[in-house]
Backbone and ligand atoms as CSV (ligand in chain L), in Angstrom:
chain,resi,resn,atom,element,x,y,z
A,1,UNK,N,N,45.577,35.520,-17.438
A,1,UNK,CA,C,45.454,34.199,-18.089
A,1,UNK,C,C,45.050,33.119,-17.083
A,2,UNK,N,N,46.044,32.569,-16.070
A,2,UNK,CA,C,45.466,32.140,-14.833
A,2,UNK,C,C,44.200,32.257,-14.470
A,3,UNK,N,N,43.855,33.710,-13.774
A,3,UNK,CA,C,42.676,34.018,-13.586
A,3,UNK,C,C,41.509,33.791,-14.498
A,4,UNK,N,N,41.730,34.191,-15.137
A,4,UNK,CA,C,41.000,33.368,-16.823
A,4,UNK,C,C,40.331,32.222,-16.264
A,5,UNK,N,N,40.934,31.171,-16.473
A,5,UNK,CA,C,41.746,29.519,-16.434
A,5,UNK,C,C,40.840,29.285,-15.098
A,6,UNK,N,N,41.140,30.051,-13.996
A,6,UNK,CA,C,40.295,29.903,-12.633
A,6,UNK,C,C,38.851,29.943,-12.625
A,7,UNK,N,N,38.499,31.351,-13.589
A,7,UNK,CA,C,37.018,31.433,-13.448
A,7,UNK,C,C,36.022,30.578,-14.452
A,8,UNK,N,N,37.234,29.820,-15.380
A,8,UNK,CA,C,36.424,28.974,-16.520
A,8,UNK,C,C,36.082,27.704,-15.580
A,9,UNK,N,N,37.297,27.249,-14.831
A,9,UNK,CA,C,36.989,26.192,-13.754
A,9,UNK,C,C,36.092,26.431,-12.850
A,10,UNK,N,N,36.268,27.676,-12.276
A,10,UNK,CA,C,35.006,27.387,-11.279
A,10,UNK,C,C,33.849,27.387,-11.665
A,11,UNK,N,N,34.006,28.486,-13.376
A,11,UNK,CA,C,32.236,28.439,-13.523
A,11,UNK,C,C,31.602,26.356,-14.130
A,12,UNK,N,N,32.845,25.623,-14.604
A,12,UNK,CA,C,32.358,24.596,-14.871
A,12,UNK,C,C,32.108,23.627,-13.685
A,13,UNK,N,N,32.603,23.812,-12.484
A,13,UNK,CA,C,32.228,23.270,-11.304
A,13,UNK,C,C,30.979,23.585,-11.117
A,14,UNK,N,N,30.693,24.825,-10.934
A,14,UNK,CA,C,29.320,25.227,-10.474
A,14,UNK,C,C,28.175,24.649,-11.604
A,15,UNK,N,N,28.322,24.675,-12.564
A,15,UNK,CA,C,27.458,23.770,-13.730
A,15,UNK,C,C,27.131,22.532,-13.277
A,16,UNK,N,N,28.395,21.419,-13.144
A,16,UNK,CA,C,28.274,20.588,-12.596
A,16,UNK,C,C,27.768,20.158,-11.380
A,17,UNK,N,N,27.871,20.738,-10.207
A,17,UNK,CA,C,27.032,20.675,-9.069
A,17,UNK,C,C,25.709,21.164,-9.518
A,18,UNK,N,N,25.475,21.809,-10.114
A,18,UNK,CA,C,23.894,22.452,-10.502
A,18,UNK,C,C,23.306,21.105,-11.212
A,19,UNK,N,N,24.194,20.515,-12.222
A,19,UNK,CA,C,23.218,19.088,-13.001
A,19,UNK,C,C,22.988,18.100,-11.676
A,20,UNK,N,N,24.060,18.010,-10.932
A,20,UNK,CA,C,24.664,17.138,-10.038
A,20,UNK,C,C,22.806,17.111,-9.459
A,21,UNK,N,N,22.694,18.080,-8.663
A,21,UNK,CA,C,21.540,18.529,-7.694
A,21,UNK,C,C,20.407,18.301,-7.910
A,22,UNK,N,N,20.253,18.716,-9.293
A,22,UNK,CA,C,19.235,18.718,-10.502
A,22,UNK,C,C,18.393,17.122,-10.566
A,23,UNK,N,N,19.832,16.499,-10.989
A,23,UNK,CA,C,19.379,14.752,-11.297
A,23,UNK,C,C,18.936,14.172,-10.085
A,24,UNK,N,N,19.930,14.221,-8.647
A,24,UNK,CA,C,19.496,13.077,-7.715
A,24,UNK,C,C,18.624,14.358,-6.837
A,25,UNK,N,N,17.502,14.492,-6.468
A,25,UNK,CA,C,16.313,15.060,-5.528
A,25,UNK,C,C,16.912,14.606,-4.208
A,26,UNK,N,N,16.638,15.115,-3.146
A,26,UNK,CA,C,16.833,14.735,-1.895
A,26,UNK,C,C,16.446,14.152,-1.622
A,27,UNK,N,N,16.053,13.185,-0.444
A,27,UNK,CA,C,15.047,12.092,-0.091
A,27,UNK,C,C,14.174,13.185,0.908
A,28,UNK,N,N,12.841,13.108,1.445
A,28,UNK,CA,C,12.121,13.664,1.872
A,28,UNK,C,C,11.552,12.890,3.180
A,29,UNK,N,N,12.454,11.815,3.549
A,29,UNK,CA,C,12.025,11.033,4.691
A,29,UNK,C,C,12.627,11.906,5.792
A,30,UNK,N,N,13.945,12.551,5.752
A,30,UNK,CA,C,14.325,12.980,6.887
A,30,UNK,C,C,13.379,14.085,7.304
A,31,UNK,N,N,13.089,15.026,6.245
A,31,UNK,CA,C,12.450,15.983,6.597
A,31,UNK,C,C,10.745,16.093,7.142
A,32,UNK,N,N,10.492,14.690,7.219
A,32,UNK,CA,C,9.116,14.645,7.537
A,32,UNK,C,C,8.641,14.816,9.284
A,33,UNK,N,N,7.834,15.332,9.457
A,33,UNK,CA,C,7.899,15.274,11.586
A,33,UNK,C,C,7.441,13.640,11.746
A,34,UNK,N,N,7.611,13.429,12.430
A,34,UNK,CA,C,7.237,12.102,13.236
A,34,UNK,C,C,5.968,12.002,12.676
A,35,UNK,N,N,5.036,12.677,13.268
A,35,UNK,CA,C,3.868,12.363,12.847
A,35,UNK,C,C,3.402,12.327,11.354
A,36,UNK,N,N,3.519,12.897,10.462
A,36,UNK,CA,C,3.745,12.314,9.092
A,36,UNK,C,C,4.400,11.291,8.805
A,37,UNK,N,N,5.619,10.985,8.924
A,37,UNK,CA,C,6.338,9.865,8.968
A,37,UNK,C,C,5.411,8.833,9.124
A,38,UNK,N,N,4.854,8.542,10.362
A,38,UNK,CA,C,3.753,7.585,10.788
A,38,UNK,C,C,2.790,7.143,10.155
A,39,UNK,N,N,2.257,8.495,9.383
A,39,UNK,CA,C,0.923,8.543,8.648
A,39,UNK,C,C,1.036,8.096,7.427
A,40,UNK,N,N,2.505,8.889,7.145
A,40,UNK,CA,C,2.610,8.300,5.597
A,40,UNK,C,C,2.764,6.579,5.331
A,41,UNK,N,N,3.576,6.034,6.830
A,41,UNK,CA,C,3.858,4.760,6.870
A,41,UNK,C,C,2.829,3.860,6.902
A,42,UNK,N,N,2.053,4.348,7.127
A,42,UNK,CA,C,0.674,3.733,7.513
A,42,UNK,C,C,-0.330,3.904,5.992
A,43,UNK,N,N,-0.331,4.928,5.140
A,43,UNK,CA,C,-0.902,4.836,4.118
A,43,UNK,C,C,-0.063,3.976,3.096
A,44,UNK,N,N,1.193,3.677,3.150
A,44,UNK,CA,C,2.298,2.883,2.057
A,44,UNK,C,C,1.548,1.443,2.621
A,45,UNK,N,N,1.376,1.044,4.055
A,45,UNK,CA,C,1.235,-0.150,3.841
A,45,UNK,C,C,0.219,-0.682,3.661
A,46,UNK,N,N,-0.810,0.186,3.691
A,46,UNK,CA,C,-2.182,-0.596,3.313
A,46,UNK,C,C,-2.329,0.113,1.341
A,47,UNK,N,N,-1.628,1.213,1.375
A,47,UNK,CA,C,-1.531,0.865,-0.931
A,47,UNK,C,C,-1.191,-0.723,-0.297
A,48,UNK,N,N,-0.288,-0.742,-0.393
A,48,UNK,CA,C,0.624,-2.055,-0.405
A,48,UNK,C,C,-0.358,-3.138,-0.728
A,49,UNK,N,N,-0.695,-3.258,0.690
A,49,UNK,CA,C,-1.936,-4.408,0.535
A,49,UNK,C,C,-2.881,-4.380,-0.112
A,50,UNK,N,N,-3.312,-3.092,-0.500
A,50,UNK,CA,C,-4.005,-3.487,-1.732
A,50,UNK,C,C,-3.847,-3.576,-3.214
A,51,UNK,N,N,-2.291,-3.133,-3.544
A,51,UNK,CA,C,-2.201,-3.323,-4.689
A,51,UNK,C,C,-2.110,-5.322,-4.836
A,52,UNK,N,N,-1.708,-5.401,-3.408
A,52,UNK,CA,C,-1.393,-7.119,-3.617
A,52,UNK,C,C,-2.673,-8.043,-3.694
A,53,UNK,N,N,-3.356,-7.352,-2.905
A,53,UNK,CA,C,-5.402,-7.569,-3.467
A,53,UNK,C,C,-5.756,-7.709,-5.015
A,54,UNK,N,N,-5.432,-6.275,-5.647
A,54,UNK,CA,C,-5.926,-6.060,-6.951
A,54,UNK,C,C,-5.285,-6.844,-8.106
A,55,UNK,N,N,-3.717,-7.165,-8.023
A,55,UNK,CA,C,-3.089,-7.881,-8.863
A,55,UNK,C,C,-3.538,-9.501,-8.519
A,56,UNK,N,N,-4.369,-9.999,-7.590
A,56,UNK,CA,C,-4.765,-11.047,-7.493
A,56,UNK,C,C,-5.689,-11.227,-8.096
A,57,UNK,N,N,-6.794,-10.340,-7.632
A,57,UNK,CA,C,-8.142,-10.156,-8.400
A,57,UNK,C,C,-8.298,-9.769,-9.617
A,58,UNK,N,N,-7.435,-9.169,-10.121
A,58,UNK,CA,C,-7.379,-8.700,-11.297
A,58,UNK,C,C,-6.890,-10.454,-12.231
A,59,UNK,N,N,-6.029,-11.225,-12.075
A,59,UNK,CA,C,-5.763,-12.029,-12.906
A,59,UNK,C,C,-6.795,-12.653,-12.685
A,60,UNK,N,N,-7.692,-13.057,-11.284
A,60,UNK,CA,C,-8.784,-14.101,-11.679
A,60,UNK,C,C,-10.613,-13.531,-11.773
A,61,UNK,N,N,-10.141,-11.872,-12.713
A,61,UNK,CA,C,-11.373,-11.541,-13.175
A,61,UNK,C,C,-12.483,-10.836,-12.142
A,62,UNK,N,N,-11.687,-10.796,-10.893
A,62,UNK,CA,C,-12.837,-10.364,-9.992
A,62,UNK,C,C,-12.741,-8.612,-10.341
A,63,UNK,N,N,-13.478,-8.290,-11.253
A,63,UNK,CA,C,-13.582,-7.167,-11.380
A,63,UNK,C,C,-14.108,-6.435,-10.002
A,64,UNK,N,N,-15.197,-6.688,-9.211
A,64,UNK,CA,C,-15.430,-6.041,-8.252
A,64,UNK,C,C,-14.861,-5.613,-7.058
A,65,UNK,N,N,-13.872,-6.585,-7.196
A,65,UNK,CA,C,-12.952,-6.277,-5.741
A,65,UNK,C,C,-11.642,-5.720,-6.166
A,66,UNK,N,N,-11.480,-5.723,-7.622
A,66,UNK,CA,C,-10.416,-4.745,-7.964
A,66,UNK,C,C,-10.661,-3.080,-7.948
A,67,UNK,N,N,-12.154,-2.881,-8.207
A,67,UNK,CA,C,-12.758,-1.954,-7.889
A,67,UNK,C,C,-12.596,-1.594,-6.746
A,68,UNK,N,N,-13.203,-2.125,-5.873
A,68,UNK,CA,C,-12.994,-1.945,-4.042
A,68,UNK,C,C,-11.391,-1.485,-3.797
A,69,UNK,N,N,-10.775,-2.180,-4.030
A,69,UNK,CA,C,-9.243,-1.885,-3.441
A,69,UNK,C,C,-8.733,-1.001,-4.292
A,70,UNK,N,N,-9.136,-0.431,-5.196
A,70,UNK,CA,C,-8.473,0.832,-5.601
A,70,UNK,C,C,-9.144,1.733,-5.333
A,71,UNK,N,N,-10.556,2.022,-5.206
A,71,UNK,CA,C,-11.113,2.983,-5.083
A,71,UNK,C,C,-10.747,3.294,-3.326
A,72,UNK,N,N,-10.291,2.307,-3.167
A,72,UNK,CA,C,-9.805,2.207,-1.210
A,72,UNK,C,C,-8.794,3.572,-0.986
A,73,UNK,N,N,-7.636,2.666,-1.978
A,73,UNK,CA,C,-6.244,3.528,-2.572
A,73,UNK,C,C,-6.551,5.280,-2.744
A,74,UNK,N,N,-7.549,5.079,-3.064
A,74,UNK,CA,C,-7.771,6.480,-3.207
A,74,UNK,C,C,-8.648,7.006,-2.712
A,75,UNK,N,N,-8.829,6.866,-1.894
A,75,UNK,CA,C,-9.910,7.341,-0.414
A,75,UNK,C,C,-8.761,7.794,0.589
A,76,UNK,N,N,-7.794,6.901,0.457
A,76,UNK,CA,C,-6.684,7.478,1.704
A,76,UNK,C,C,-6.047,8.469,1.349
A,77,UNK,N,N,-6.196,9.020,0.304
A,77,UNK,CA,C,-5.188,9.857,-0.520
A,77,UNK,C,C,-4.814,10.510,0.701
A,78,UNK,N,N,-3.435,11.106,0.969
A,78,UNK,CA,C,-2.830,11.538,2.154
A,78,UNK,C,C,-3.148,12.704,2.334
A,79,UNK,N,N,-2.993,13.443,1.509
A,79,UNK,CA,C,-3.153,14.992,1.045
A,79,UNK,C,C,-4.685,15.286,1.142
A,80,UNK,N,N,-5.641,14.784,1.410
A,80,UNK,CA,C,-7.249,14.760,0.989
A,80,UNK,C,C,-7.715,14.448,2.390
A,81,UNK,N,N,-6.513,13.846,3.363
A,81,UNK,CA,C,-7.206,13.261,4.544
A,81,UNK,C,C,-6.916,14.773,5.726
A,82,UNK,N,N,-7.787,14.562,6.949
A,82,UNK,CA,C,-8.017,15.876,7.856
A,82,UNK,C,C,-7.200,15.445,8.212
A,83,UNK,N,N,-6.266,16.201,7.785
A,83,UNK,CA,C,-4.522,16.756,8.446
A,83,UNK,C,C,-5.080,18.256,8.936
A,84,UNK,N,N,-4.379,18.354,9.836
A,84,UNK,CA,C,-4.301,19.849,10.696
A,84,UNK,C,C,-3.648,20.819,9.478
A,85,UNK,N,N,-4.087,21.981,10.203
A,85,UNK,CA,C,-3.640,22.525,9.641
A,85,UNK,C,C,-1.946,23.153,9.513
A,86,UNK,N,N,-1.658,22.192,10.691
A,86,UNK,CA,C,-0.396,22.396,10.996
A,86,UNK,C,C,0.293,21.212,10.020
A,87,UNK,N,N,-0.076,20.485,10.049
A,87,UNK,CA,C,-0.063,19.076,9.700
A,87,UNK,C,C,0.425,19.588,8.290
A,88,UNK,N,N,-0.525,20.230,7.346
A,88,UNK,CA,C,-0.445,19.945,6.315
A,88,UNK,C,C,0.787,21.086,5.870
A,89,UNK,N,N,0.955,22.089,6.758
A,89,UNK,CA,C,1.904,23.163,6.677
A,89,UNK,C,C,3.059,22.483,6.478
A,90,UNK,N,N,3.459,21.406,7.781
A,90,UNK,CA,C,4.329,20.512,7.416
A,90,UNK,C,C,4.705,19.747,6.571
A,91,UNK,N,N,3.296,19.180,5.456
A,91,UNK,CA,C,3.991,18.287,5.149
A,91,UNK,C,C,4.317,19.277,3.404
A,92,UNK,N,N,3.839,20.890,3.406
A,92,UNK,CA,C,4.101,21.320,2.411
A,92,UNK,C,C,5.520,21.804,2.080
A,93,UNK,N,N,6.024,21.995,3.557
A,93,UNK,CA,C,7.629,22.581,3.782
A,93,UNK,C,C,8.367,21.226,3.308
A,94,UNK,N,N,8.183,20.037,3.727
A,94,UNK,CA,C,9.059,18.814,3.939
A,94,UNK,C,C,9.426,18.553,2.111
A,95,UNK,N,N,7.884,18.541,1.367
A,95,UNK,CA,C,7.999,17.826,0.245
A,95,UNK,C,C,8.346,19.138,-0.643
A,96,UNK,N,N,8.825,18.794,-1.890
A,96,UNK,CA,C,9.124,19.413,-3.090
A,96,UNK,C,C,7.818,19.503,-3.847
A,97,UNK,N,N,6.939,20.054,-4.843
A,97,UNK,CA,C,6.272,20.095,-5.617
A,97,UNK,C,C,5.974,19.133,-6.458
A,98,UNK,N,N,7.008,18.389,-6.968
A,98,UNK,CA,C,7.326,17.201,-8.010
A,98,UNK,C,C,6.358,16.057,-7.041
A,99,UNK,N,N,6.819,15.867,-6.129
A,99,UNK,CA,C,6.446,15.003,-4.694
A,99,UNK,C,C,4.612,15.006,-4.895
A,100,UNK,N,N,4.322,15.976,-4.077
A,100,UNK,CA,C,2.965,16.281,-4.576
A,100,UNK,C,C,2.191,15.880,-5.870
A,101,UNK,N,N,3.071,16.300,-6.940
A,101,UNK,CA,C,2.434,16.151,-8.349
A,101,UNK,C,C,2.448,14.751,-8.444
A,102,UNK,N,N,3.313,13.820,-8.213
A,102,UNK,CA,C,3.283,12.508,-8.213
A,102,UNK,C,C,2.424,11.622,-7.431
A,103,UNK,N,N,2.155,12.206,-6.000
A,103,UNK,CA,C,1.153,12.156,-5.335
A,103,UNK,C,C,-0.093,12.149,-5.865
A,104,UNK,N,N,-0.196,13.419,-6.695
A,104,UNK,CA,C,-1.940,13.492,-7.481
A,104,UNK,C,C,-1.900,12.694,-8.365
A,105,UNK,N,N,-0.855,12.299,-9.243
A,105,UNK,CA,C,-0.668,11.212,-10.111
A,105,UNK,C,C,-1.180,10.360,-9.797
A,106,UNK,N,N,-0.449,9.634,-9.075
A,106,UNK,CA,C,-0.863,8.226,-8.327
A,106,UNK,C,C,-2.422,8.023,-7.831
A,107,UNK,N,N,-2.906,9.027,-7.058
A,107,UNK,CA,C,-4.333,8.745,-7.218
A,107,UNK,C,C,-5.265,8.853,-8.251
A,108,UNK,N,N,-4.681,9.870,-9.148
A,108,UNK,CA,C,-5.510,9.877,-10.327
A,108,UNK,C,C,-5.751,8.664,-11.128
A,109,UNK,N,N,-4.463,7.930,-10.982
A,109,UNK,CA,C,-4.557,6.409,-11.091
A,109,UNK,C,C,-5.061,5.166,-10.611
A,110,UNK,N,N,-5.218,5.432,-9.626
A,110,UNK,CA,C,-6.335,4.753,-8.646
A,110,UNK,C,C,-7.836,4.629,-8.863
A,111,UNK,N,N,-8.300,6.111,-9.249
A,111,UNK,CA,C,-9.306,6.363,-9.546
A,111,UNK,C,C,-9.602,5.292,-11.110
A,112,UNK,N,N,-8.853,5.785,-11.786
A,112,UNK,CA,C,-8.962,5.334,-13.381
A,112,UNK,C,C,-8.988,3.809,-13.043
A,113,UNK,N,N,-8.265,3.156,-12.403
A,113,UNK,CA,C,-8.398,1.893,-11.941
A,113,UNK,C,C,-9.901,1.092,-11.514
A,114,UNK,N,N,-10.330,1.869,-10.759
A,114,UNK,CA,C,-11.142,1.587,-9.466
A,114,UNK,C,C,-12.521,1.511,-11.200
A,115,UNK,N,N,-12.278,2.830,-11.874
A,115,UNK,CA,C,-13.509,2.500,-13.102
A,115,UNK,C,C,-13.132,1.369,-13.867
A,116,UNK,N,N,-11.895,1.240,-14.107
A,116,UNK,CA,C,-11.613,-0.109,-15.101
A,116,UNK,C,C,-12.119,-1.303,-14.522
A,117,UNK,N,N,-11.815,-1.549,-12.796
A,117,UNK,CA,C,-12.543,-2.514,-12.245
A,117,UNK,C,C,-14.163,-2.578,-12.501
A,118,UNK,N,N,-14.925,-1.118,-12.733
A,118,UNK,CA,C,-16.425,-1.231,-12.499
A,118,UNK,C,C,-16.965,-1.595,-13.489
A,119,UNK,N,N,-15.687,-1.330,-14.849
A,119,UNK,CA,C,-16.345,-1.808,-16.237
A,119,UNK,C,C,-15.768,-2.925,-16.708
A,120,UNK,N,N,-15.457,-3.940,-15.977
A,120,UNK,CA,C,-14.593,-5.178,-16.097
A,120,UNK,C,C,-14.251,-5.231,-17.030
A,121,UNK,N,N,-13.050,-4.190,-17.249
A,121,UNK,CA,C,-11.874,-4.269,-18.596
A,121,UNK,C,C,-10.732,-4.781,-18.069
A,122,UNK,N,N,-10.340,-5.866,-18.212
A,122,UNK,CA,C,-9.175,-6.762,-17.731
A,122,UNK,C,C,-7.783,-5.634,-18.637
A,123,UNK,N,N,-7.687,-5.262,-19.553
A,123,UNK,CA,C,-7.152,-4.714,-20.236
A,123,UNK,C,C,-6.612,-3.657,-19.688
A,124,UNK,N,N,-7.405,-2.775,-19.393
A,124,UNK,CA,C,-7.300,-1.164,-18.638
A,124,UNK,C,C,-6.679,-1.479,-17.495
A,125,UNK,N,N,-7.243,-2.577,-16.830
A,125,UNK,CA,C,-6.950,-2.882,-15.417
A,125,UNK,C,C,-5.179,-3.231,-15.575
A,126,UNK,N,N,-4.786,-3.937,-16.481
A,126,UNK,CA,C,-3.497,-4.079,-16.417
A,126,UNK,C,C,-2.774,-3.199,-16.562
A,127,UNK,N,N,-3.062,-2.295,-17.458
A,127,UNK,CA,C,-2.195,-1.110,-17.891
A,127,UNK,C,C,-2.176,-0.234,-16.878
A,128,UNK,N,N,-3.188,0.078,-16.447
A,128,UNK,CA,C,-3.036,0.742,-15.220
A,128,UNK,C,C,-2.021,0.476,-13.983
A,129,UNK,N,N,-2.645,-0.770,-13.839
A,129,UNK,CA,C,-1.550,-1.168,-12.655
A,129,UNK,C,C,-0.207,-1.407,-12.741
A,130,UNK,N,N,-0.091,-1.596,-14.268
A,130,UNK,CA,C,1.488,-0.976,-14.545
A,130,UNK,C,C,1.800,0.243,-14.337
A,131,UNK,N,N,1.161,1.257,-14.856
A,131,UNK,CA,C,1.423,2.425,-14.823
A,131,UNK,C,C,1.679,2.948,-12.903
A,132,UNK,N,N,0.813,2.441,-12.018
A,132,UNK,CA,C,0.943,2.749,-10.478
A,132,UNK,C,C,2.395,2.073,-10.362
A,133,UNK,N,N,2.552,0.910,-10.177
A,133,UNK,CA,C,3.989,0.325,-10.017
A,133,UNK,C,C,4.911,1.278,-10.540
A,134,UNK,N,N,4.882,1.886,-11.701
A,134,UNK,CA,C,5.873,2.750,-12.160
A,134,UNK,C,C,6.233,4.395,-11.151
A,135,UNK,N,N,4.772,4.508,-11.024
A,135,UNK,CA,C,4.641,5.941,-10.119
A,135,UNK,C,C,5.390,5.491,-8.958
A,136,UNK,N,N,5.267,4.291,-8.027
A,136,UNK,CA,C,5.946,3.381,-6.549
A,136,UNK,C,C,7.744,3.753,-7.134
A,137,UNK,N,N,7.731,3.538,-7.964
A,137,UNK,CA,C,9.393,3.239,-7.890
A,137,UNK,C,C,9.888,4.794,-8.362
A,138,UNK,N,N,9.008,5.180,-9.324
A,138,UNK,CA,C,9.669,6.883,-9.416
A,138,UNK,C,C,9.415,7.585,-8.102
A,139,UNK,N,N,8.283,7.744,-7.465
A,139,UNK,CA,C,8.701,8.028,-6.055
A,139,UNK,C,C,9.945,7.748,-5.152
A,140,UNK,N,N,9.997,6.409,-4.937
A,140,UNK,CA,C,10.427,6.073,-4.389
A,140,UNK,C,C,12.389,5.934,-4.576
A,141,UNK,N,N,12.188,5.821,-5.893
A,141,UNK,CA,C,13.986,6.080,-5.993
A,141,UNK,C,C,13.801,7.707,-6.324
A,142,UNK,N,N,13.519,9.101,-6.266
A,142,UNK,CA,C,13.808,10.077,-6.315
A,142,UNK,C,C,13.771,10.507,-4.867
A,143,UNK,N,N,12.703,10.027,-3.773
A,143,UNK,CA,C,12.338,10.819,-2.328
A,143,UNK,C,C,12.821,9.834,-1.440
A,144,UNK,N,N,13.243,8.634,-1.613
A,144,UNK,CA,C,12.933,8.072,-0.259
A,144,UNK,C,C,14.618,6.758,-0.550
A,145,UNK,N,N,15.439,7.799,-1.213
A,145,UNK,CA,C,16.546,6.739,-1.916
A,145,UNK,C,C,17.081,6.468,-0.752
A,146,UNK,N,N,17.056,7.120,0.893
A,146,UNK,CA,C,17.564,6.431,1.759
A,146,UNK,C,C,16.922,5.097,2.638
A,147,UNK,N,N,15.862,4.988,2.537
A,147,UNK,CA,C,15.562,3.802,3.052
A,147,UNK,C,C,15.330,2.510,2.155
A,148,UNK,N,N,15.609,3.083,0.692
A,148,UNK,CA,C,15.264,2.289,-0.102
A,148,UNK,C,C,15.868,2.570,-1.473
A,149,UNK,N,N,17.783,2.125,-0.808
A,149,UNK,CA,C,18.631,2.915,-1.965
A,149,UNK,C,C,18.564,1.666,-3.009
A,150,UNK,N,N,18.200,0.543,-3.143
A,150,UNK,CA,C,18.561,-0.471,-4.107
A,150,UNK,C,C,17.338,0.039,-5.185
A,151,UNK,N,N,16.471,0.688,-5.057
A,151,UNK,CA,C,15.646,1.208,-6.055
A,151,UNK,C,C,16.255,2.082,-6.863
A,152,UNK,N,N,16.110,1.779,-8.132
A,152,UNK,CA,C,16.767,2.608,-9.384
A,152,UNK,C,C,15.872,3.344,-10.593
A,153,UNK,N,N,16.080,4.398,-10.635
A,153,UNK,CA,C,14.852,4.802,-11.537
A,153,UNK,C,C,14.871,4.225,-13.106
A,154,UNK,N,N,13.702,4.312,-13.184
A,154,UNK,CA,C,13.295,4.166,-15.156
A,154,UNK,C,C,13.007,4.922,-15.537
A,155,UNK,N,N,13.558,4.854,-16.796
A,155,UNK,CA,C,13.049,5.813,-17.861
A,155,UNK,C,C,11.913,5.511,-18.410
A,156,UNK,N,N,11.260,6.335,-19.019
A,156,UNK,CA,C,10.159,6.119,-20.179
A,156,UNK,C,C,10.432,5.077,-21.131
L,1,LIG,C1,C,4.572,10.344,-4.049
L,1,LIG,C2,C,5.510,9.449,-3.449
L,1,LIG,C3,C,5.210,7.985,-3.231
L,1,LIG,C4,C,4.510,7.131,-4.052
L,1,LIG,C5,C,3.821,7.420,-5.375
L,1,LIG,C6,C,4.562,5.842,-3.411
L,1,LIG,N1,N,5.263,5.910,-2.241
L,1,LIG,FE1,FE,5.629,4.364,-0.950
L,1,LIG,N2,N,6.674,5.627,0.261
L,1,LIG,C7,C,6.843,6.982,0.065
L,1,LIG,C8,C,7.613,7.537,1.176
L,1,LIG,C9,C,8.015,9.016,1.348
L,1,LIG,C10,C,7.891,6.463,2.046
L,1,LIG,C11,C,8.725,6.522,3.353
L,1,LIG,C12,C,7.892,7.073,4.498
L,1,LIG,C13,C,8.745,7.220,5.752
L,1,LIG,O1,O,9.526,6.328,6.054
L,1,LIG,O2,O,8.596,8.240,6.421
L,1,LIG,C14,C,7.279,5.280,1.437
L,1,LIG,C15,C,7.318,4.014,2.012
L,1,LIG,C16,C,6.693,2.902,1.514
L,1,LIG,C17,C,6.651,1.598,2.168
L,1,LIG,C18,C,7.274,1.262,3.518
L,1,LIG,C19,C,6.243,1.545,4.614
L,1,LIG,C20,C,6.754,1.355,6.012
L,1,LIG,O3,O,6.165,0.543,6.746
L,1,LIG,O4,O,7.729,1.990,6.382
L,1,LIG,C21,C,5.938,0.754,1.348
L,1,LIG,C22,C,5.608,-0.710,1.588
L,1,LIG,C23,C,5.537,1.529,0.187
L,1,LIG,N3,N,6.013,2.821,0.315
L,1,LIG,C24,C,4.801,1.011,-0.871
L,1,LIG,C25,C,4.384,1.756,-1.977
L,1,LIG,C26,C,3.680,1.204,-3.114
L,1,LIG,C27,C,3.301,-0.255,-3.287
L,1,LIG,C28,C,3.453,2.237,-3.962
L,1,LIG,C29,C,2.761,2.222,-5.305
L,1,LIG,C30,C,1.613,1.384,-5.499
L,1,LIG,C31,C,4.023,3.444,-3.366
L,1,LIG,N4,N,4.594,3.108,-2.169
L,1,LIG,C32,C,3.985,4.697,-3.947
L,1,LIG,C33,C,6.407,7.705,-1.015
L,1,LIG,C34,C,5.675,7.211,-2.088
């Protein structure tokens, strides 16, 4: 009976650590080498600057330079740039799959952007750049919740 009682508990512990694990992802900053670290730091801050480009240009219609700075965004794509081959070994061990997929996300969004800029749809252009902001913070509160624990995810 006990024993019973024991293995119903432990098997509901182990459930629980399994959702537990499931929901919060690890952060993927520790596991990066230096030199990724760097690289990646270096591609966050120029998105950065240019998403702060495009949301400018974008409210005062400059379709062309919203074009430019996204199609920028996605020229650096990290994964697309001559990483070694060591390089990229690394950065396939460090990240999870999800990581990656969000990765192709995000540029795929860039891209779609960079055309909304060429066909000066103020419209597309917004939605879009909602949609990237959304990809920034789901990244960023699932992989990187230690340098940037006040980020909280959204739902759909
Ligand atoms: C697929 C994941 C991912 C996406 C999408 C993403 N980031 Fe990041 N970002 C990271 C990681 C990982 C770091 C931390 C890198 C490190 O410290 O090694 C980071 C760090 C940063 C930093 C800090 C850079 C520094 O100097 O340390 C900024 C700023 C940033 N991101 C902006 C953005 C913006 C803006 C977007 C969306 C437009 C975005 N990120 C989308 C993964 C992502």
């Amino acid at each position: 009976m006990t024993a019973g009682i024991g293995k119903f508990v432990a098997a509901l512990l182990f459930g629980m650590t399994l959702t537990a694990s499931s929901l919060a992802a690890e952060p993927v900053t520790p596991k990066l080498t230096d030199k990724l670290s760097s690289l990646l730091q270096k591609e966050m801050r120029s998105v950065q600057a240019a998403m702060t480009a495009i949301h400018s240009a974008m409210v005062m219609g400059q379709h062309e330079k919203v074009a430019e700075n996204a199609q920028q965004i996605h020229d650096s794509f990290i994964l697309a740039q001559s990483l070694t081959k060591q390089d990229r070994q690394d950065l396939m061990a460090a990240v999870p799959e999800d990581f990656v997929k969000l990765d192709q996300e995000f540029h795929q969004l860039s891209a779609s952007l960079a055309e909304a800029g060429r066909n000066e749809n103020t419209g597309q252009q917004h939605k879009l750049f909602g949609e990237m902001t959304r990809n920034c913070i789901q990244c960023h509160s699932t992989y990187v919740s230690d340098r940037f624990p006040g980020v909280q995810s959204i739902s759909d």
